[in-house]
C-alpha positions, -999 to 999 in steps of 0.1 A, spaced: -261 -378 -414 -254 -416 -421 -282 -439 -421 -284 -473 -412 -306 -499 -396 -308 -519 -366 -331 -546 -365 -344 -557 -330 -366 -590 -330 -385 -603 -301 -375 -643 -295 -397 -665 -271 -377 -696 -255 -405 -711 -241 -431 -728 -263 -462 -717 -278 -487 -748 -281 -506 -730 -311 -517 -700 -292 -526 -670 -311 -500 -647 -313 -500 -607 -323 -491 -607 -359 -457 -589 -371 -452 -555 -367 -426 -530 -373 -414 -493 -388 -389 -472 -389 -384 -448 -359 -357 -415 -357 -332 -430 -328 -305 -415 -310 -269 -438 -303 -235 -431 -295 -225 -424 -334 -253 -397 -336 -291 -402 -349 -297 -428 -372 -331 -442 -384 -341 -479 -369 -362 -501 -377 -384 -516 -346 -397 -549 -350 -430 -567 -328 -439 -599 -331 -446 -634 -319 -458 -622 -281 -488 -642 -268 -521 -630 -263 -526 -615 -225 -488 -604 -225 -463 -573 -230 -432 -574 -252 -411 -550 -241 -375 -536 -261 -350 -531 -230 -326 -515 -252 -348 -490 -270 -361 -463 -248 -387 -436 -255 -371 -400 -260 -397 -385 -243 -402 -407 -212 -370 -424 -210 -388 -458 -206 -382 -487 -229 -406 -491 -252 -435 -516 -241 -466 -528 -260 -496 -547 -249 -512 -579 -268 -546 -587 -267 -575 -605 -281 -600 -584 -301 -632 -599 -299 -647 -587 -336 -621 -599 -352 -616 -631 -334 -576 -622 -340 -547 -611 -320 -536 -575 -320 -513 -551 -309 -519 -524 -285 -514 -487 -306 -482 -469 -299 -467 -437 -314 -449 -448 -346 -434 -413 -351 -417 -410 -318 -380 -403 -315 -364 -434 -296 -333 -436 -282 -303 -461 -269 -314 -468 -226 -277 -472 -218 -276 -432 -233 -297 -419 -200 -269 -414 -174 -269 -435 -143 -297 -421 -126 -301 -397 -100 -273 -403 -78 -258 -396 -46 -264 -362 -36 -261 -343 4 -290 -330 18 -287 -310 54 -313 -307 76 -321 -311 113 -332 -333 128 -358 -326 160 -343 -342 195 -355 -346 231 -369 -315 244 -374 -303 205 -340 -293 197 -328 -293 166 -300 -308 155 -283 -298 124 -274 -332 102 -259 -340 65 -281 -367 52 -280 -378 16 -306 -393 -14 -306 -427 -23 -292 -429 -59 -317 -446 -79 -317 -450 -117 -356 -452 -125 -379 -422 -119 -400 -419 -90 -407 -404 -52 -371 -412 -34 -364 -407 1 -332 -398 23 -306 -427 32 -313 -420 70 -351 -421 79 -361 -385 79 -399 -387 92 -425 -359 94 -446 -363 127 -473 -376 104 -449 -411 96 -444 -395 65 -408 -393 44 -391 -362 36 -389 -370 0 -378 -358 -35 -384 -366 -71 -365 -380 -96 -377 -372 -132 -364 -375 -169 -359 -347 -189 -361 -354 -224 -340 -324 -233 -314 -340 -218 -322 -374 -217 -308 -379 -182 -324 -388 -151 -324 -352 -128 -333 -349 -91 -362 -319 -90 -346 -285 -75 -347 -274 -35 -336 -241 -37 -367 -229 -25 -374 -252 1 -372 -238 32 -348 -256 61 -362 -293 71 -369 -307 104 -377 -342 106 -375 -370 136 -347 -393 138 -362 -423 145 -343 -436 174 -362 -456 199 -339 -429 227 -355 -401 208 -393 -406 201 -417 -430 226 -425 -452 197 -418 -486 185 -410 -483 149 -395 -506 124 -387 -479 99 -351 -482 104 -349 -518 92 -375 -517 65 -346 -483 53 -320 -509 56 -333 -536 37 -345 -512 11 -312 -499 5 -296 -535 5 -317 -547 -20 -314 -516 -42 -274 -517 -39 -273 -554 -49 -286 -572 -70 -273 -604 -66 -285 -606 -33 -317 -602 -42 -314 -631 -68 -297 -657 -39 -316 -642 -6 -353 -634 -21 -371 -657 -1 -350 -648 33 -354 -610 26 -396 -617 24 -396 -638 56 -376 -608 73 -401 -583 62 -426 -608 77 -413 -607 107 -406 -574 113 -445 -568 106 -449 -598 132 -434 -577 160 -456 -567 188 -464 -534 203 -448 -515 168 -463 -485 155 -468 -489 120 -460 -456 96 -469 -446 66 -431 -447 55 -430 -486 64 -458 -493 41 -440 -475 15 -403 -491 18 -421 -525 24 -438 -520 -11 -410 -510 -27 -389 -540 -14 -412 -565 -24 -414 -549 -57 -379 -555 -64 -378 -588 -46 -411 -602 -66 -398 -586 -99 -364 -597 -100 -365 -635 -84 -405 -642 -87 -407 -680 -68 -438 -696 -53 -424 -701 -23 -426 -667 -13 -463 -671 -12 -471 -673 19 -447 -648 33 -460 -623 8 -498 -627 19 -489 -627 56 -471 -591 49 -501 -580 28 -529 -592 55 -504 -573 82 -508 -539 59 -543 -538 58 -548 -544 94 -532 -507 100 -552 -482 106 -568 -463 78 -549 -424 82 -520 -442 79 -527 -464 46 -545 -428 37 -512 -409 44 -489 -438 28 -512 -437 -6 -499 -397 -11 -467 -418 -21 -483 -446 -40 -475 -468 -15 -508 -488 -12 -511 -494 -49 -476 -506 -51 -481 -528 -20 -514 -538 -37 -504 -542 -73 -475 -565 -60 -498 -588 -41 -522 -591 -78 -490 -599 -96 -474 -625 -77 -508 -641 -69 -511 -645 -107 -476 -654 -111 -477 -682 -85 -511 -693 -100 -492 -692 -141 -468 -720 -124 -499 -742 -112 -511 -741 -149 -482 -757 -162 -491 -786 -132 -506 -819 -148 -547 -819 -137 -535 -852 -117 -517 -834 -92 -538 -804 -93 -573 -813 -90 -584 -797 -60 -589 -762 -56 -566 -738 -38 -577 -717 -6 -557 -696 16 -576 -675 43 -563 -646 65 -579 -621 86 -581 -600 58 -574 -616 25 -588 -647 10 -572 -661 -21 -586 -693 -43 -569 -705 -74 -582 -736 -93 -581 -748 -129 -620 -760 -144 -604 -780 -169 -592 -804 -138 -622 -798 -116 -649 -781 -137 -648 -756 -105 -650 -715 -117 -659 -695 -89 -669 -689 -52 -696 -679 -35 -687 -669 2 -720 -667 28 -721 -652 63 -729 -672 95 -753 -689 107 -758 -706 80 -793 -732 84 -782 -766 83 -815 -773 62 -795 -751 34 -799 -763 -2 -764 -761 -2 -755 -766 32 -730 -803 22 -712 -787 -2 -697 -756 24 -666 -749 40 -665 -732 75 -636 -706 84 -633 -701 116 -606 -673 110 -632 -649 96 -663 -668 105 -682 -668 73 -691 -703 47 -680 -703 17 -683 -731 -17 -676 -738 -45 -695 -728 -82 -687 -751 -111 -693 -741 -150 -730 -748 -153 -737 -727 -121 -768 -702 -126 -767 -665 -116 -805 -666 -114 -800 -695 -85 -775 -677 -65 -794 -648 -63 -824 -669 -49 -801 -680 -19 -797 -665 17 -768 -654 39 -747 -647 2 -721 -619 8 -705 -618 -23 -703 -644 -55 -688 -645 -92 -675 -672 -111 -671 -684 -155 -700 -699 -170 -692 -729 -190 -699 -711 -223 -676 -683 -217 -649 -708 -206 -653 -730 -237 -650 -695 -260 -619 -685 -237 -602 -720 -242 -610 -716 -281 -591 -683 -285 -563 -686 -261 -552 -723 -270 -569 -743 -292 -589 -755 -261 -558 -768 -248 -547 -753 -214 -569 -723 -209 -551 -708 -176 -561 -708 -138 -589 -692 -123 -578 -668 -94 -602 -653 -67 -586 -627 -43 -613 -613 -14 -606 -582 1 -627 -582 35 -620 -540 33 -610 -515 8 -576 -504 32 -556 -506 2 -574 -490 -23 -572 -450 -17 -583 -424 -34 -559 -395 -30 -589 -366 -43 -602 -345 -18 -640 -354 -28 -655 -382 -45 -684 -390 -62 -688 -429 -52 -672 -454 -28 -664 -490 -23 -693 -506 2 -684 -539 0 -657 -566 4 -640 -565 -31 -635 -589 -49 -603 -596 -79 -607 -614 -107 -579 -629 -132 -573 -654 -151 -539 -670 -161 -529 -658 -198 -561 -640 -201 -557 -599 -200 -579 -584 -229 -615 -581 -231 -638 -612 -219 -656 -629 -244 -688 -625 -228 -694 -606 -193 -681 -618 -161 -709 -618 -134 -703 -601 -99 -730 -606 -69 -726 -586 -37 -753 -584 -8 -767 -548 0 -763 -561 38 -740 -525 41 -766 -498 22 -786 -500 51 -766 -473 61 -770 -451 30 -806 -452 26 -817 -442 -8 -779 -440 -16 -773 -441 -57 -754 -476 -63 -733 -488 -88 -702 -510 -99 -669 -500 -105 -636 -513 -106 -603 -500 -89 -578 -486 -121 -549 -481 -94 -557 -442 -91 -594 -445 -86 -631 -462 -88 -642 -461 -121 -672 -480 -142 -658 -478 -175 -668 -516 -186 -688 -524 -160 -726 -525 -152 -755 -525 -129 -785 -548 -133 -811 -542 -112 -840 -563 -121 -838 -597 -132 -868 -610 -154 -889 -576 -143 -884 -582 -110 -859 -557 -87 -833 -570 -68 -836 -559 -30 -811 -582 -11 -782 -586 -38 -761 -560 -64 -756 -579 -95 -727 -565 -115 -712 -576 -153 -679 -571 -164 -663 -570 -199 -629 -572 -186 -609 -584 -152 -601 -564 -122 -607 -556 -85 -642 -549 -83 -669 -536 -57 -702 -520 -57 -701 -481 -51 -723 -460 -32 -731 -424 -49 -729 -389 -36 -706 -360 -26 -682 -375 -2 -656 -358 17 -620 -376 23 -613 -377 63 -582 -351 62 -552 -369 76 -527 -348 73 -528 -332 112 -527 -368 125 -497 -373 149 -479 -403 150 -447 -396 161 -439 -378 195 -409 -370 212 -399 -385 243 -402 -364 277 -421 -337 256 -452 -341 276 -436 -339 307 -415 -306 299 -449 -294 281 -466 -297 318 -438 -283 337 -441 -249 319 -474 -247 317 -476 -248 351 -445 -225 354 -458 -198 334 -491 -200 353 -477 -197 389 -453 -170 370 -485 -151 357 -504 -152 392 -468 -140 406 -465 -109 382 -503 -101 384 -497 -96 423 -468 -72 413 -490 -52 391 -517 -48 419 -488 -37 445 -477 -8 420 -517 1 418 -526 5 452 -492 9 467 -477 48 459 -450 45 477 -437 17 464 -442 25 426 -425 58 430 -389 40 439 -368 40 409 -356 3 414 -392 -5 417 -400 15 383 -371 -8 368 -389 -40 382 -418 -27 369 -405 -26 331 -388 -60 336 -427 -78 347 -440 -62 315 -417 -77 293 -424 -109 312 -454 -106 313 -460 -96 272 -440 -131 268 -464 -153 286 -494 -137 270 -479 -145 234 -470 -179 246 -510 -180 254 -522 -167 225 -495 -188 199 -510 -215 215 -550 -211 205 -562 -230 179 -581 -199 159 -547 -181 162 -528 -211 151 -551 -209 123 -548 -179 108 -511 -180 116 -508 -213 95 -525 -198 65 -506 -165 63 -470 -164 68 -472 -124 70 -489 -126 101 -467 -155 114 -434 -133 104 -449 -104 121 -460 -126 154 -420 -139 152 -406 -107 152 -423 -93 178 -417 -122 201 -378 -118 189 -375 -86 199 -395 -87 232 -372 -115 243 -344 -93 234 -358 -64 258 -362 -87 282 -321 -98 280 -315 -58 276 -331 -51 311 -313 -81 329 -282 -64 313 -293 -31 328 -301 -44 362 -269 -61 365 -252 -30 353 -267 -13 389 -262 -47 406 -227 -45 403 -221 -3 413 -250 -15 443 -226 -41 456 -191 -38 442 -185 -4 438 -211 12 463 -191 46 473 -194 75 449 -222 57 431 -241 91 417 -272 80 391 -276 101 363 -301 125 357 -335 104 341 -310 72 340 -346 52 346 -357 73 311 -323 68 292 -326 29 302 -359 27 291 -347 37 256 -314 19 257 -340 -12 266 -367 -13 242 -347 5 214 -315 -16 212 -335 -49 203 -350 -35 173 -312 -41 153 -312 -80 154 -346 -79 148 -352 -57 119 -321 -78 106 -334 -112 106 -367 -100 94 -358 -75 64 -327 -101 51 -346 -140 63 -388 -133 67 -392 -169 54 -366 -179 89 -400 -172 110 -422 -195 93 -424 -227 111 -422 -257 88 -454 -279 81 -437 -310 102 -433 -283 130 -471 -277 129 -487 -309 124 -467 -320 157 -479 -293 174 -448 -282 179 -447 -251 152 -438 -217 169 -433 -186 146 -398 -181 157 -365 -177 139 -352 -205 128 -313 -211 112 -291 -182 108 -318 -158 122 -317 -178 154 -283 -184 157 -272 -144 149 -308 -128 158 -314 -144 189 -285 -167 204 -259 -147 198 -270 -113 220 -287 -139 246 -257 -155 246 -237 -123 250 -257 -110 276 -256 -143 301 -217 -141 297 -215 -107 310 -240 -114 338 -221 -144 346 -191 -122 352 -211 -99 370 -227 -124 399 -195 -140 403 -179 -107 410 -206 -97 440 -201 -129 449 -164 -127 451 -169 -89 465 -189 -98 494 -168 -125 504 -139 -107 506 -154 -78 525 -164 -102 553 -132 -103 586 -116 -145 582 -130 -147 621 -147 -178 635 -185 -178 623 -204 -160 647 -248 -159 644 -242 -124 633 -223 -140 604 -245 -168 596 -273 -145 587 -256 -130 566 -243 -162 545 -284 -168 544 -287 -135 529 -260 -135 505 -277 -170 493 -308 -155 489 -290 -129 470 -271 -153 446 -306 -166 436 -325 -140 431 -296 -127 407 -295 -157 394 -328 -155 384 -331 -117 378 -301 -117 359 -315 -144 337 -290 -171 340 -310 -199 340 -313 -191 300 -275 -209 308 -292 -245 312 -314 -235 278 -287 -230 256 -269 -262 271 -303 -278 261 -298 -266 225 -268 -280 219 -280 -314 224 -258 -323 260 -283 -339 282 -325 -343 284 -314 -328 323 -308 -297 312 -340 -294 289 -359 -299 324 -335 -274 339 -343 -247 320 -381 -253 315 -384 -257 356 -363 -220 358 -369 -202 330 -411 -203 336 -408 -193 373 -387 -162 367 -423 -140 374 -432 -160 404 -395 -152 418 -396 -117 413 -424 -118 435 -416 -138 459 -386 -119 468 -402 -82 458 -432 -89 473 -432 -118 501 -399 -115 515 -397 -74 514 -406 -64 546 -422 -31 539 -440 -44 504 -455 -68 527 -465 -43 557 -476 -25 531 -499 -53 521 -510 -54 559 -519 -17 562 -542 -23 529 -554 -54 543 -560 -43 579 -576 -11 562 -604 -34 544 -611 -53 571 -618 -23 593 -640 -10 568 -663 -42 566 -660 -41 604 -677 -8 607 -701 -18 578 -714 -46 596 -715 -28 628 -738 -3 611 -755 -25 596 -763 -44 631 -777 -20 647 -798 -13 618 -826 -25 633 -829 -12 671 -826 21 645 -857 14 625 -877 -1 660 -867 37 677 -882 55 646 -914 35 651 
């Protein structure tokens, strides 16, 4: 193979003032081009302390990243050095790695008014950087979270691949249309905005500071519910937007968006971090803060000399440069504060948040602030550590900006683990300064009042900083005592390096789980919720009453259209009880943690809603000879028997289908169950073949068949003028059509209607029917027979005879007992 080498050097435009600089550095790395491998030589230098050089052309093999190194200061050397990379890895050409993970269709459904789903072709947003990328059309779980998929580089390859769904099972996600769900969400123009800016480049070059004030408002709008997925698309806008047009300007758009974000309630920043969305909203804010901050250090001290403050609910941020000002730090105090206050002149009042704060110069003492009262939290650069700082970086010309952030909670900084061992119990407080990344030259101090371990009495404490992923105290200590004496009122930290930092509270903690929590709810699903609970209760009560008439009633049992009614109020009645029991939260327990039993509980409940279509069949079958053909009927011998079989045998086909060839079709999806809304239940082809297809058949047939009476009975009648005789008789041919119509379960018309998406009306149609088919049966079996119900009488009259002649005996009890004395 021919060998030759590219050299890649690392130019700076902008001037270097005498600032130490990492020293050259290069070798010769295996690389990978269009004319084959070749060996390269990879050439570092001249990057300023604090910063990272970074090759865009020469990308690792293994990551597909371009290769990036980090300079820093090494304190026992007093030099400038390299961070350590892997000389020996294979590189490669970026512009090799294909375009990304592009366009690709993704169908799922999505869940409508009165939880139909809706079958829809969505697509992935093509993206050419790895990563957590969601569908083009907002496809939300009920817990605000996006259906997402990742996009990963495979070395073997070197492309960028989207991760296989072959074995996901069918999604069903909201559609986030304000005529779908009863929220206010803004998800929909966060999407579009994201998209936009991901599509097009140049508009994010000429429209940066209009896209940020759009995402400002939408946060502005009142009465929204925030999601999870809007705290992710905003951070991944701003990332772009920040990264690719980084002006001042945006400044305060950018802290008004951040201050909106962590006033949303913690399950949702909690759900959002399971994408990284909080450190990305978080680690956007730190880097545009210190951007905005580098431009102020390139400001002449006459036009700079006061410090900057900006205060929100929230979020406090204070930049200032002690060369102009010899001001390093803060110290922020909670009210009242004593006017008689040693430092009482010197503090500013917020009225936003209510608390003093002032300003610490270079000779401050730690000792001093830790005598004071009313101190929540307090850190600034001693005047020794500044004077070493200025001496490394420049020369002791232009040392760099100061920057204070205060976060009032810890919102935005999530741990994602189950259990922890410490957590943040105090504001937090982030410290930078401008050109200034490595280790500190001498430790940075960190005061924070103990006012919140009351709560956690005899709590283990400590510091810790946030490393993006989690609280950690690598670099950081705890002093507890200062000249033998223990600290009770203040936590007095010291850091080698710069960060967000807090003081941590110890022990075995539990994460709140907030996965169940529902933010997303489908319009008019309460109200057809209510409706069939009340339905199937009244239906229930109805077919209970049916079951005591075949008890105590002989006569009535033994009739063989009774004995048919009889099979029919079991299935109906098995139904309900499922319903009941799918609907206890012990049962949706153990049916959520094994899908065996939840295949088992769909199959069942398949196939007894298939009986229960079977026996309509059947009775319309003897409907129709009852009515239509009516002479010559003769009823075969044990037809009740041979129905019986037909009835509860039949079903087991579809059934067995679905379940032997699609188990995994009963197993509701995990958006199903955390909306409540999960039902083990055939779902996809199993629904549409196992269930809607026979359901489907059957109503057809028993559409014919009532029409047919209907048109029979008609046509039987004489065309004379309506007499009374004949008016009772149109009342009992209504009363006829209904009970058919409900016997011959046709209202499963208005349900299947419903499922294809027509009209909300016909979702309350069916719910309003199809629950009151029990308390039908019996009212017209029961109420409106008229020797059911004188057979009720008889029992009725019989009782009260009996208590009649009881209390009669006992009445004359005691003339009894005064005789026998």
């Amino acid at each position: 193979m021919k060998a030759f080498q590219i050299v890649f050097l690392i130019f700076l435009t902008r001037e270097l003032n005498g600032q130490k600089v990492c020293p050259l550095d290069y070798y010769e790395s295996n690389f990978h081009s269009f004319d084959g491998q070749v060996t390269i030589l990879v050439k570092w230098g001249n990057t300023k302390i604090g910063t990272n050089s970074v090759l865009k052309n020469i990308c690792s093999s293994f990551t597909g990243l371009p290769l990036e190194r980090h300079c820093s200061y090494n304190r026992d050397t007093g030099e400038a050095e390299w961070s350590t990379i892997s000389k020996n890895e294979t590189t490669m050409l970026c512009s090799l790695i294909e375009n990304g993970c592009g366009w690709d269709p993704f169908e799922h459904d999505f869940i409508m008014k009165g939880n139909i789903l809706k079958p829809f072709v969505n697509s992935w947003k093509p993206v050419n950087y790895p990563g957590l990328i969601d569908l083009e059309k907002p496809c939300l779980q009920a817990n605000g979270l996006p259906i997402s998929r990742r996009c990963s580089y495979n070395p073997a390859t070197r492309t960028l691949q989207w991760e296989s769904i072959k074995d996901w099972p069918r999604i069903s996600c909201y559609d986030i249309n304000h005529n779908v769900i009863n929220q206010q969400v803004v998800t929909n123009e966060l999407n579009k905005l994201h998209i936009e800016v991901l599509q097009n480049e140049s508009l994010v070059l000429n429209n940066s500071v209009l896209i940020v004030k759009e995402i400002a408002e939408v946060w502005k709008r009142p009465q929204r519910v925030v999601l999870p997925a809007d705290i992710e698309l905003t951070g991944k806008v701003l990332q772009i937007v920040t990264k690719s047009s980084p002006q001042p300007s945006l400044m305060e758009a950018i802290i008004s968006i951040t201050n909106a974000v962590m006033s949303s309630d913690p399950a949702v920043l909690s759900l959002s971090a399971e994408m990284n969305a909080t450190n990305t909203c978080l680690q956007v804010f730190e880097d545009y803060v210190d951007k905005t901050a580098a431009v102020i250090g390139d400001q002449q001290c006459l036009d700079n000399t006061k410090p900057q403050i900006q205060i929100t609910e929230n979020i406090g941020i204070f930049m200032v440069n002690p060369k102009c000002s010899n001001i390093s730090g803060l110290a922020i105090y909670r009210s009242p504060i004593s006017p008689h206050s040693a430092h009482y002149a010197s503090m500013h009042y917020d009225g936003l948040s209510n608390l003093y704060y002032r300003y610490l110069y270079l000779n401050q003492s730690v000792n001093e602030l830790l005598k004071e009262k009313q101190l929540l939290l307090a850190s600034f650069v001693s005047e020794g550590m500044w004077i070493k700082m200025c001496n490394e970086l420049r020369g002791g010309v232009e040392c760099g900006i100061v920057v204070i952030r205060v976060y009032k909670n810890n919102k935005l900084f999530v741990e994602t683990n189950p259990r922890i061992d410490h957590k943040a119990n105090s504001a937090i407080l982030s410290f930078s300064i401008t050109n200034y990344t490595g280790l500190l030259v001498e430790d940075l101090p960190i005061i924070f009042s103990k006012q919140k371990l009351q709560a956690f009495p005899g709590a283990h404490i400590d510091c810790g900083y946030w490393n993006y992923s989690a609280w950690d105290r690598k670099g950081v200590r705890l002093v507890d005592s200062i000249d033998g004496q223990q600290l009770k009122d203040y936590v007095l930290c010291y850091s080698n390096h710069l960060t967000p930092f807090s003081y941590l509270v110890g022990g075995v903690l539990e994460q709140p789980k907030d996965q169940n929590v529902v933010l997303i709810t489908l319009k008019h699903i309460k109200a057809l919720d209510i409706i069939s609970l009340i339905g199937c209760t009244v239906s229930l009560i109805g077919l209970l009453v049916i079951w005591f008439t075949a008890l105590l009633v002989k006569n009535w049992r033994s009739l063989g259209s009774n004995k048919i009614l009889l099979h029919l109020c079991a299935v109906l009645t098995l139904i309900i009880i499922i319903f009941i029991a799918i609907n206890l939260n012990f049962v949706i327990e153990q049916l959520m943690a094994n899908a065996t039993y939840c295949v088992i509980m769909g199959a069942f409940l398949q196939y007894i809603v298939l009986v229960l279509f079977v026996w309509m069949l059947i009775i319309a079958i003897l409907q129709y000879q009852r009515f239509v053909v009516v002479l010559g009927i003769v009823r075969p011998k044990y037809y009740i028997t041979k129905s019986a079989i037909i009835a509860w045998s039949l079903p087991l086909i579809p059934t067995l289908y679905v379940a032997l060839t699609t188990p995994k079709s009963y197993v509701p999806t995990y958006e199903q169950w955390t909306k409540n809304a999960g039902i083990c239940y055939p779902t996809g082809h199993g629904l549409r073949f196992g269930v809607l297809l026979p359901i489907s058949i059957v109503v057809t047939i028993n559409i014919g068949v009532i029409l047919y009476i209907f048109y029979s009975l008609c046509r039987s009648h004489p065309s004379t003028p309506m007499q009374s005789y004949q008016k009772t008789g149109l009342i009992k041919e209504i009363r006829l059509m209904v009970l058919l119509f409900f016997l011959l379960g046709l209202s499963w018309i208005f349900g299947l209607l419903a499922y294809m998406n027509l009209t909300i009306i016909f979702s309350y149609l069916f719910c309003i029917t199809a629950t009151l088919q029990g308390f039908i049966l019996f009212l017209y079996f029961i109420i409106l027979d008229k020797h059911t119900r004188n057979s009720w009488m008889q029992i009725v009259g019989s009782s009260k005879q009996k208590d009649l002649k009881s209390k009669t005996k006992t009445s004359n009890l005691p003339n009894t007992v005064s005789r026998s004395q």
